[in-house]
C-alpha positions as CSV (number, residue, x, y, z in Angstrom):
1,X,240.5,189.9,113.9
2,X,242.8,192.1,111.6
3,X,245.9,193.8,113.0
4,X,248.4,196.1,111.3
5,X,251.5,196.5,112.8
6,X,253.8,199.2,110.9
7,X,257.5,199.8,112.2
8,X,261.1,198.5,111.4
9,X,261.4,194.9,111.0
10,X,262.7,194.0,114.5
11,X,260.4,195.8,116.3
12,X,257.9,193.8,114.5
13,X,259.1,190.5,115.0
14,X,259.4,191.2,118.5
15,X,256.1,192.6,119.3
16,X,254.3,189.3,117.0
17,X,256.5,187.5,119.4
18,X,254.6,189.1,122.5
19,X,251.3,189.0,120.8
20,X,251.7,185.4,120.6
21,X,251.6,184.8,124.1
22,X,248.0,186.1,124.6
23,X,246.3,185.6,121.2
24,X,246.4,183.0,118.5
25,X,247.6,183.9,115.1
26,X,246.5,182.1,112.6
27,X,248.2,183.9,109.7
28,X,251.1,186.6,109.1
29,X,251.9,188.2,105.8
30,X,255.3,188.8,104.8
31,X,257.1,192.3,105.6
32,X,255.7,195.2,103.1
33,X,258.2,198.1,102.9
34,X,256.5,200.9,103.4
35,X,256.6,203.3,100.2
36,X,257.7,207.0,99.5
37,X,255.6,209.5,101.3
38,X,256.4,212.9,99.9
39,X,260.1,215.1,99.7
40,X,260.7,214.2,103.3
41,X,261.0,210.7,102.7
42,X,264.3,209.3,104.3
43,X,266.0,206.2,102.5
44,X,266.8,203.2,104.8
45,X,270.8,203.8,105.7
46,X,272.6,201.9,108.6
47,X,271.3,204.4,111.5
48,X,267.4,204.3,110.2
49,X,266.5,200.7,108.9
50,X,263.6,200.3,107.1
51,X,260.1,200.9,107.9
52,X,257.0,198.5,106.9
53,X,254.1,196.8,107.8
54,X,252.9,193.1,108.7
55,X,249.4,192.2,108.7
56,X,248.1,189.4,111.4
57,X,244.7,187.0,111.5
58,X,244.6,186.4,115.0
59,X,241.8,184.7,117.6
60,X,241.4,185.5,121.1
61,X,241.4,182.6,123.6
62,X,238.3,181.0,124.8
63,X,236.8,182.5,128.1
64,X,237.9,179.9,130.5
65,X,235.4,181.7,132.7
66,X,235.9,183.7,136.5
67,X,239.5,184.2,137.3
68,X,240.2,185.0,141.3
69,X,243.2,186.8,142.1
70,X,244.7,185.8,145.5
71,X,246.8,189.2,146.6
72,X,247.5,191.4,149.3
73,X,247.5,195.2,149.0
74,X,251.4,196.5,150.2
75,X,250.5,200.1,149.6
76,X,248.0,200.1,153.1
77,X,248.3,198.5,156.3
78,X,246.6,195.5,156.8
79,X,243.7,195.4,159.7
80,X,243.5,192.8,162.1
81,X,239.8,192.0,163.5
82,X,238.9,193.6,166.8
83,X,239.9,191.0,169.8
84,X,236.3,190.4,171.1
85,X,234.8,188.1,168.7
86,X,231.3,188.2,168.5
87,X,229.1,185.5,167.9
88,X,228.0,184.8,164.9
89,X,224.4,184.3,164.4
């Protein structure tokens, strides 16, 4: 797969960072600044860094097949079985 990420440079680092917990990436271009857009195009300063994009090749995991999640609802009250047990046939 293809995925653009567009922001400042920090925010992307940090979110390839994240990514790279759940997908493989295989390759990263460098950082592109991003380029004028029009008369209200605001210049990199101290307060607004600047903004770009990084493009990823990345590969999902292989299905390792059914996952079973072992929880317990807290938002209801749990139900005990009645006290008669009944036989089971």
């Amino acid at each position: 797969m293809r995925i653009r990420l567009e922001g400042t440079e920090h925010e992307i680092t940090a979110t390839i960072a994240r990514l790279a917990t759940v997908l493989t990436i295989e390759d990263a271009s460098d950082f592109y600044p991003n380029r004028r857009r029009g008369a209200k195009y605001l210049p990199p300063t101290a307060d607004v860094p600047a903004q770009g994009r990084v493009y990823l090749i990345v590969t999902a995991p292989a299905p390792s097949g059914p996952v079973r999640a072992e929880a317990e609802r807290t938002d209801q009250a749990r139900r005990l079985p009645p006290a008669n047990r009944k036989e089971i046939r």
